[in-house]
N, C-alpha and C positions, 0 to 999 in steps of 0.2 A: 851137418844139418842141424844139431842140435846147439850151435851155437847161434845160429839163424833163428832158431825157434826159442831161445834165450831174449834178444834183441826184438824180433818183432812176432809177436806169439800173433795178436791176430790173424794177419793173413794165413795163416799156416793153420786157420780155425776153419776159413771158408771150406766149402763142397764143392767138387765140379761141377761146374752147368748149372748152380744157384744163382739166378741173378741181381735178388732182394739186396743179399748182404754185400755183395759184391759190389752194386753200386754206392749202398752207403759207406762202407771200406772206403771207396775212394774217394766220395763229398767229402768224408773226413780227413783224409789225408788234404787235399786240396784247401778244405777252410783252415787246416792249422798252418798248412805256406802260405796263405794269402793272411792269417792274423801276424802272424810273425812279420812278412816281412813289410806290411806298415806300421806296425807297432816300430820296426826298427829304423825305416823312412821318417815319422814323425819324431819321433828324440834321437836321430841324426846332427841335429844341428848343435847338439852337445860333443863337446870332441872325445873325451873318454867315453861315456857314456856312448855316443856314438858309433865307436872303436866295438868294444864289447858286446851290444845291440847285432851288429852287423857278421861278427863271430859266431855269437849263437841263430843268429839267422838263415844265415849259410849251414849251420849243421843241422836246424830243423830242418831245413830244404833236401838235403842227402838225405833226412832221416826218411824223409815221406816220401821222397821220390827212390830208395828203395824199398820202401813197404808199398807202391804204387806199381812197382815191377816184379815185387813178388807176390801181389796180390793177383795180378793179372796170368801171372806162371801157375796161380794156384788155381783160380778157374778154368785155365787151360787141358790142366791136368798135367805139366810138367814136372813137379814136383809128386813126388807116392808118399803115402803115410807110411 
């Protein structure tokens, strides 16, 4: 658990049955995979660049879509402190 809480501290900051933060928890996770992966769609057309772009895009995408599942685990009350 504490290497979870290393990786992605906020979610594991939320309250259960808070729902302020909890939505914005996840606007944010959401507008940084929608910045990412047109930032890496528009200079696409470069081919390294491109290549690279599309690597780290992919890994922002797992990063927020597991801080989007364990945000959701944490308002649930799945997770105990």
């Amino acid at each position: 658990m504490d290497f979870l809480k290393k990786f992605w501290p906020h979610p594991f900051k939320l309250e259960k049955k808070v729902v302020k933060p909890f939505v914005i928890m996840l606007i944010i996770y959401v507008a940084v995979t929608v910045a990412a992966s047109i930032i890496s769609g528009v200079l696409s057309f470069v081919p390294v660049l491109g290549w690279i772009l599309s690597i780290v895009s992919w890994l922002v995408d797992l990063y927020c879509t597991a801080g989007i599942v364990f945000s959701i685990l944490k308002f649930v009350g799945v997770f105990k402190d």
